[in-house]
ZADOZA-482814 format. One record per residue (C-alpha): residue number from 1; residue in one letter; x, y, z. Coordinates in steps of 0.2 Angstrom, whole numbers, always signed. Each point is the difference from the previous one (the first is absolute). Example, Ala and Ser with C-alpha at 12.3 -4.5 7.8 and 13.67 -1.06 7.14 Angstrom:
! ZADOZA-482814
 num residu     x     y     z
   1      a   +62   -22   +39
   2      s    +6   +17    -3
//
This chain:
! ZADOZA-482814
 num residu     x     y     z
   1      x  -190  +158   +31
   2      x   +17    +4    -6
   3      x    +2    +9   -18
   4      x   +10    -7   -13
   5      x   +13   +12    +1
   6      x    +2    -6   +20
   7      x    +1   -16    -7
   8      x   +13    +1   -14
   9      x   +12    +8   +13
  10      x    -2   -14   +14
  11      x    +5   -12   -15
  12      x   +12   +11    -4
  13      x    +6    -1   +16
  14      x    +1   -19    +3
  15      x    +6    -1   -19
  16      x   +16   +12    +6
  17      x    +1   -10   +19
  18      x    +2   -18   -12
  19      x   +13    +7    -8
  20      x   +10    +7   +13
  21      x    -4   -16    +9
  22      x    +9   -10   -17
  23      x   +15   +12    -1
  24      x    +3    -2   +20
  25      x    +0   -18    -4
  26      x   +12    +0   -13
  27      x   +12   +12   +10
  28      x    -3   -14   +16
  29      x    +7   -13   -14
  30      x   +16   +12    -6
  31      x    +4    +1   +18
  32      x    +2   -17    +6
  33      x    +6    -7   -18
  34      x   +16   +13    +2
  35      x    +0    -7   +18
  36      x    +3   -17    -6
  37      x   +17    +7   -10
  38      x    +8    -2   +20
  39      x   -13   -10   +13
  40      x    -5   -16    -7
  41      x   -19    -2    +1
  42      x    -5   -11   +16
  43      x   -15    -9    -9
  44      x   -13    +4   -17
  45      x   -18    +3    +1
  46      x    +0   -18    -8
  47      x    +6    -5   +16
  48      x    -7    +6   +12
  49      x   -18    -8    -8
  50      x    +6   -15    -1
  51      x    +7    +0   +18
  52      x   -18    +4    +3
  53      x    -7   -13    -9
  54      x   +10   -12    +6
  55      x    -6    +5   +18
  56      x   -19    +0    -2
  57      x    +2   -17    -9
  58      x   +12    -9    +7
  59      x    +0   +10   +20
  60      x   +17    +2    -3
  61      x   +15    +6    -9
  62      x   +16   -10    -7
  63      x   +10   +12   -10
  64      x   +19    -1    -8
  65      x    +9   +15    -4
  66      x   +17    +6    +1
  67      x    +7   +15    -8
  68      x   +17    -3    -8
  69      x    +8   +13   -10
  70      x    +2    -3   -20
  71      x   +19    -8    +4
  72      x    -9   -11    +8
  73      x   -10    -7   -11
  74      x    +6   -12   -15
  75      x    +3    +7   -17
  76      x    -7   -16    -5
  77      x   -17    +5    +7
  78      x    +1   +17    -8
  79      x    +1    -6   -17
  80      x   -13   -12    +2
  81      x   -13   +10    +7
  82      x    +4   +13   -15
  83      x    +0   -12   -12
  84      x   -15   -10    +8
  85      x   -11   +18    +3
  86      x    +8   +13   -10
  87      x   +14    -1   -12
  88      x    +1   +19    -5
  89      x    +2    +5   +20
  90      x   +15    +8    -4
  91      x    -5    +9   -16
  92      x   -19    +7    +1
  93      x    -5   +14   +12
  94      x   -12   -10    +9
  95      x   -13    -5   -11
  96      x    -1   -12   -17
  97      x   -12   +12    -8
  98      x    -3   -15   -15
  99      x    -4   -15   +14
 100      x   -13   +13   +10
 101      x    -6    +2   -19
 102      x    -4   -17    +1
 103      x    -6    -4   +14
 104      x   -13   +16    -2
 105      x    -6   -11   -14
 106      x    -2   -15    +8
 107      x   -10   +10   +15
 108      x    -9    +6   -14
 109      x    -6   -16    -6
 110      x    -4    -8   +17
 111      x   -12   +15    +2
 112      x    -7    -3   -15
 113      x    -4   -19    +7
 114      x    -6    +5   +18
 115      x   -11   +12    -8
 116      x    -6   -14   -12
 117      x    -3   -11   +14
 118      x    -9   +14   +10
 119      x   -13    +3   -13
 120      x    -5   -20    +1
 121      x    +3    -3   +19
 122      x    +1   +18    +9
 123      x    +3   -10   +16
 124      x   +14   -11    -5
 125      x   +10   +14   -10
 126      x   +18    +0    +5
 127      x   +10   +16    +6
 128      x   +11    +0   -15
 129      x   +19    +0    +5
 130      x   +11   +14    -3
 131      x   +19    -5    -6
 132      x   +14    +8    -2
 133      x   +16    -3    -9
 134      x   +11    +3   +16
 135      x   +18    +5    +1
 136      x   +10    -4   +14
 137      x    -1   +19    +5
 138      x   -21    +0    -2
 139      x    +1   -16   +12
 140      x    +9   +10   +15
 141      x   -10   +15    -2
 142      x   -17   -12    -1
 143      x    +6    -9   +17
 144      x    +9   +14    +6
 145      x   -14   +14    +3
 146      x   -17    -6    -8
 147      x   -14   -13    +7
 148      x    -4   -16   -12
 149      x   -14    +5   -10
 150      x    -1    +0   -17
 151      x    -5   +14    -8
 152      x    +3   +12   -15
 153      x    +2   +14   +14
 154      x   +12    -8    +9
 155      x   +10    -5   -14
 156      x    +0   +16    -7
 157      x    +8    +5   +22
 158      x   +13   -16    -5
 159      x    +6    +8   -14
 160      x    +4   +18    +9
 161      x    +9    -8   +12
 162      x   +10   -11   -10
 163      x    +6   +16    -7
 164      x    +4    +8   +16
 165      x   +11   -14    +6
 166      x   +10    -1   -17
 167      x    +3   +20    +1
 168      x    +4    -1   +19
 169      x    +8   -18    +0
 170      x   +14    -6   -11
 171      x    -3   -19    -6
 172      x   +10    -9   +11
 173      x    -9    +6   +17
 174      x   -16    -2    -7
 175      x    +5   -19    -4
 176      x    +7    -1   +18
 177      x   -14    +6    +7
 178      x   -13   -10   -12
 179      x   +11   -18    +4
 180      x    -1    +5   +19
 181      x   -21    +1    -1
 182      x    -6   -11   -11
 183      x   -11   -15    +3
 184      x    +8   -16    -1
 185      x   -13   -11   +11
 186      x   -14    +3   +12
 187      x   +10   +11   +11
 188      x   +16    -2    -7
 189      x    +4   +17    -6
 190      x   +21    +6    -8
 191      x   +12   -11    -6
 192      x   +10    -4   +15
 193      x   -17    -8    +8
 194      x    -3    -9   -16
 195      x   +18    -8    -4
 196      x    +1    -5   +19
 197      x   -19    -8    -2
 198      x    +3    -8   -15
 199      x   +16    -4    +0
 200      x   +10    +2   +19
 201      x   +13   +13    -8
 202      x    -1   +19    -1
 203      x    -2   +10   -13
 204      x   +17    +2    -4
 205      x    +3   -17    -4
 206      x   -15    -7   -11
 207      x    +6    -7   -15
 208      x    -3    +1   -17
 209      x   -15   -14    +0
 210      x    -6    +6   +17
 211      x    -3   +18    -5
 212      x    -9    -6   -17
 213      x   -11    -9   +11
 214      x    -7   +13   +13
 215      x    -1   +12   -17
 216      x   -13   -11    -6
 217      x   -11    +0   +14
 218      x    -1   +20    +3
 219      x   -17    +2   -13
 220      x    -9   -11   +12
 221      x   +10    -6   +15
 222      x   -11    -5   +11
 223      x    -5   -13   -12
 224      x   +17    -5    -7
 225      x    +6    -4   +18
 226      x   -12   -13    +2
 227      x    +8    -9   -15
 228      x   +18    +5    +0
 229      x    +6   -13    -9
 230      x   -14    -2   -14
 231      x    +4    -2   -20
 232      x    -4   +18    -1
 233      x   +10    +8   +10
 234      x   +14   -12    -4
 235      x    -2    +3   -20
 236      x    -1   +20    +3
 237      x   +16    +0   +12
 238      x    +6    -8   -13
 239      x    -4   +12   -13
 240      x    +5   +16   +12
 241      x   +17    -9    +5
 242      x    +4    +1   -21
 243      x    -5   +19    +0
 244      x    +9    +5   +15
 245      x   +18    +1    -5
 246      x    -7   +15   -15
 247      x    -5   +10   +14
 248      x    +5   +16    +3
 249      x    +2    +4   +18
 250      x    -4   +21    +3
//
């Protein structure tokens, strides 16, 4: 049997090897962030699961993306995905410290439910859902580099990394590179995909009403472009289209 002492420094020693582990980690994320300053990331960890899931359901995979560079890409669009996602882009340093505030609350409360719920029907207590007041930063570094699940451990990874890419990357790349990746439609990923999808015109020449609209569906595209043309979508273009000529492009 092994003494105490042998066994405070094994723990020791897997305590030391996790940490090293961590901090090897974060110097793997520094690394291919400051990459991203030149070489324009070829797909996001978002993606490559999706392209999965698409295979093992579907047996195949029907993707649109084509990288353009930010010239190529409508103004109109990067004003209405700020206004629509995040109208302090070009001010905050990543992260809207008084909406995470409030959505710790909210995932407070919904803890407080599920654990409610638990104590009358173990069996049918929900996994409470973790959410997060995202800025257009925290987004890119969620679909960037970490996996979908929703935890405080993982949001607590988002938020070093949304750090590192506003240190290493200044605000228009990390836009370019964000409107480049993001999910507009089962497998329709960057915005030359979705204005050629949606509308049969590239990117650089959406129009004001037509970048509203795809800024509306990017919280939950995938249900959005079922119904392009419902009365939510066209009332909150509506409302995005008003706030898009107050915004500041960085």
């Amino acid at each position: 049997m092994k003494s105490g002492s042998a066994l405070r420094r094994h723990a020791l020693r897997l305590v030391l090897l996790l940490l090293l582990s961590a901090v090897a980690l974060q110097i793997v994320f520094v690394l291919r962030i400051a990459l991203m300053a030149w070489v324009d990331p070829q797909s996001t960890t978002f993606q490559r699961s999706e392209a999965w899931r698409l295979l093992v359901e579907q047996h195949r995979i029907l993707w649109r993306q084509d990288w353009v560079d930010a010239g190529r890409i409508s103004d109109h669009l990067k004003r209405a995905v700020i206004a629509s996602e995040d109208a302090g882009f070009a001010d905050h340093s990543g992260v809207e410290w008084e909406a995470i505030e409030k959505a710790w609350e909210r995932n407070q409360r919904a803890e407080e439910r599920a654990a409610r719920l638990g104590q009358r029907q173990p069996e049918r207590a929900p996994q409470p859902k973790v959410v997060g007041g995202s800025t257009i930063t925290q987004q890119l570094a969620k679909n960037l580099l970490l996996s979908g699940e929703r935890t405080v451990l993982r949001k607590g990874q988002e938020l070093l990394l949304t750090l590192m890419l506003e240190f290493l990357l200044d605000k228009p790349r990390i836009l370019e590179i964000y409107l480049n990746n993001v999910e507009w439609g089962e497998g329709i990923f960057g915005a030359q995909a979705a204005a050629r999808h949606y509308f049969r015109v590239d990117a650089a020449r959406l129009a004001p009403a037509q970048a509203a609209r795809l800024a509306v569906m990017l919280p939950a595209p995938k249900r959005f472009e079922k119904r392009p043309g419902s009365a939510y979508v066209t009332g909150r273009a509506a409302a995005i289209q008003a706030r898009m000529p107050d915004v500041v492009l960085p």
